[in-house]
N, C-alpha and C positions, 0 to 999 in steps of 0.2 A: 504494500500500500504506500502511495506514496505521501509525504510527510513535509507539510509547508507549513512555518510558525513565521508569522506577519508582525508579532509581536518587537522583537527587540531587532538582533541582526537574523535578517533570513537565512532561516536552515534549510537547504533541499537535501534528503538525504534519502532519495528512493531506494527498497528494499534490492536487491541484485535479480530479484524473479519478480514480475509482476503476473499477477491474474488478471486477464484483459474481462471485460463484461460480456453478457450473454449477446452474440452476432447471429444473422443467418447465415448459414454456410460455413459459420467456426466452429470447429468443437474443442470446448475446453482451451483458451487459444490463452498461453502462457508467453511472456517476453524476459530474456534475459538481458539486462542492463550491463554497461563498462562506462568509468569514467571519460571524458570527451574533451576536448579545449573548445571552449565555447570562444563564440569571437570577441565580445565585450568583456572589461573587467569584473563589470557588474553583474554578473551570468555564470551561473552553472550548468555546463550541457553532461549528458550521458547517451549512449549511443544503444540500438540495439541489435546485439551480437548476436542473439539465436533465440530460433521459435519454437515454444511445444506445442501440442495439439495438435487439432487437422486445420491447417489453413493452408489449403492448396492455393499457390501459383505468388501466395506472398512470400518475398524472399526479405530479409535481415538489413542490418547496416551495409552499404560498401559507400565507395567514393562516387559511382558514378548514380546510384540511387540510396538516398539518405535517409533513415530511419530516428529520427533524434528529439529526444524532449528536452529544452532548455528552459530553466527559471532566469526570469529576469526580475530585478530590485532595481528601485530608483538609483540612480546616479547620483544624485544630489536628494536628500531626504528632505521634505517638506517640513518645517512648524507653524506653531497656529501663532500670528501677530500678536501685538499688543493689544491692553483692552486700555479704551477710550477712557479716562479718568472722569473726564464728565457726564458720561451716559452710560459707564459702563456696559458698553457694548463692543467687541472687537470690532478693530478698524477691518471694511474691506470682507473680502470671503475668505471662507475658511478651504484651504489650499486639499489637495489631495497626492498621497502618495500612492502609485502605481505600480502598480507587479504585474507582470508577464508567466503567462506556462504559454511556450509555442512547441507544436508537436511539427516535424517534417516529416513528409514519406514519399520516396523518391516511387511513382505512378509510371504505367505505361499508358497511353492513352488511342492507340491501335497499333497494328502492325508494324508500321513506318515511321508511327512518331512516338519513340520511346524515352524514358526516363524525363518525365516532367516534375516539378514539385508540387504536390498537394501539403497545404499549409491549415494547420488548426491556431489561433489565437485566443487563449480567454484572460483577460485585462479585469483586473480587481481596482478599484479605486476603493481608499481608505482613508475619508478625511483624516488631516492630521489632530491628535490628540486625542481621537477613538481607541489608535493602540494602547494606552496607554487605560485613557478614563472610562472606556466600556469594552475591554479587549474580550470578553465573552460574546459579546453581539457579534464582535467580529470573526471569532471563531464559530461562533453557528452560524455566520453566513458561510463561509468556509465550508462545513461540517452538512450543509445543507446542497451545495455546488458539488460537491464529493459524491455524497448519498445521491440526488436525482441524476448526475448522468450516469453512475453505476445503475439505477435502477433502470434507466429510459436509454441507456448504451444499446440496444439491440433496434428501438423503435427511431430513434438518432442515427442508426447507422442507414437502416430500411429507407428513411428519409429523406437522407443524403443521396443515397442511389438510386429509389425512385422519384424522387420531386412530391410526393404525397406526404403531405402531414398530415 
């Protein structure tokens, strides 16, 4: 399972086997992880080396089709301004710290035109001083992002390939 705390410095430390969610046409469909050089400093990637289960025709990491999950953490961490002495009210909006999970997976897309990239992006926005003064909110938002695409991974995959929601 893989394991993101939002709270202090981000930890991505995915297990080394992942259990992928229930797919059509997968069965039982397991991913082995390796560490990766992601290309930002502010990024952790890991690669994926080898597949269990039946998932015919999907092949692993290589160079020229890439199978790779990276975290990404702000560059520059966001705080919350100053509050207005007169009105006590903070000056301005309250700023947002952003985190990246990007999945790649190096796709064929027919016979002649092979190895393209199919790209997943899911972007967390964290006002600043929620990690801190309601980080449980922010962890069941988390905890809830985790839970529905494991449970709706099958019906999200059906979706993507047919265009029916």
């Amino acid at each position: 399972m893989l394991q993101i705390r939002f709270n202090r410095l981000q930890t991505w430390s995915p297990d080394s086997s992942i259990t992928g969610g229930a797919q059509t046409n997968l069965t039982t469909p397991t991913y082995t992880l390796v560490a990766d050089s992601a290309s930002e400093p502010n990024a952790v990637q890991h690669a994926v080396s080898a597949l269990g289960g039946t998932q015919a025709g999907v092949v692993a990491h290589s160079i020229s089709k890439p199978f790779t999950v990276t975290a990404v953490k702000p560059k520059v961490p966001k705080t919350l301004g100053p509050i207005n002495s007169v009105t006590g009210v903070r000056n301005g909006t309250i700023p947002k710290n952003t985190h990246w999970i990007i999945i790649r997976k190096g796709v064929d897309c027919s016979s002649v035109d092979t190895n393209q990239l199919a790209t997943v992006r899911v972007q967390i926005d964290v006002p600043a001083g929620a990690d801190s003064y309601d980080a449980n909110s922010v962890r069941a938002m988390i905890s809830f992002l985790v839970g529905i695409l494991s449970e709706e991974s099958a019906d999200l995959g059906d979706t993507v390939v047919t265009g029916v929601l």
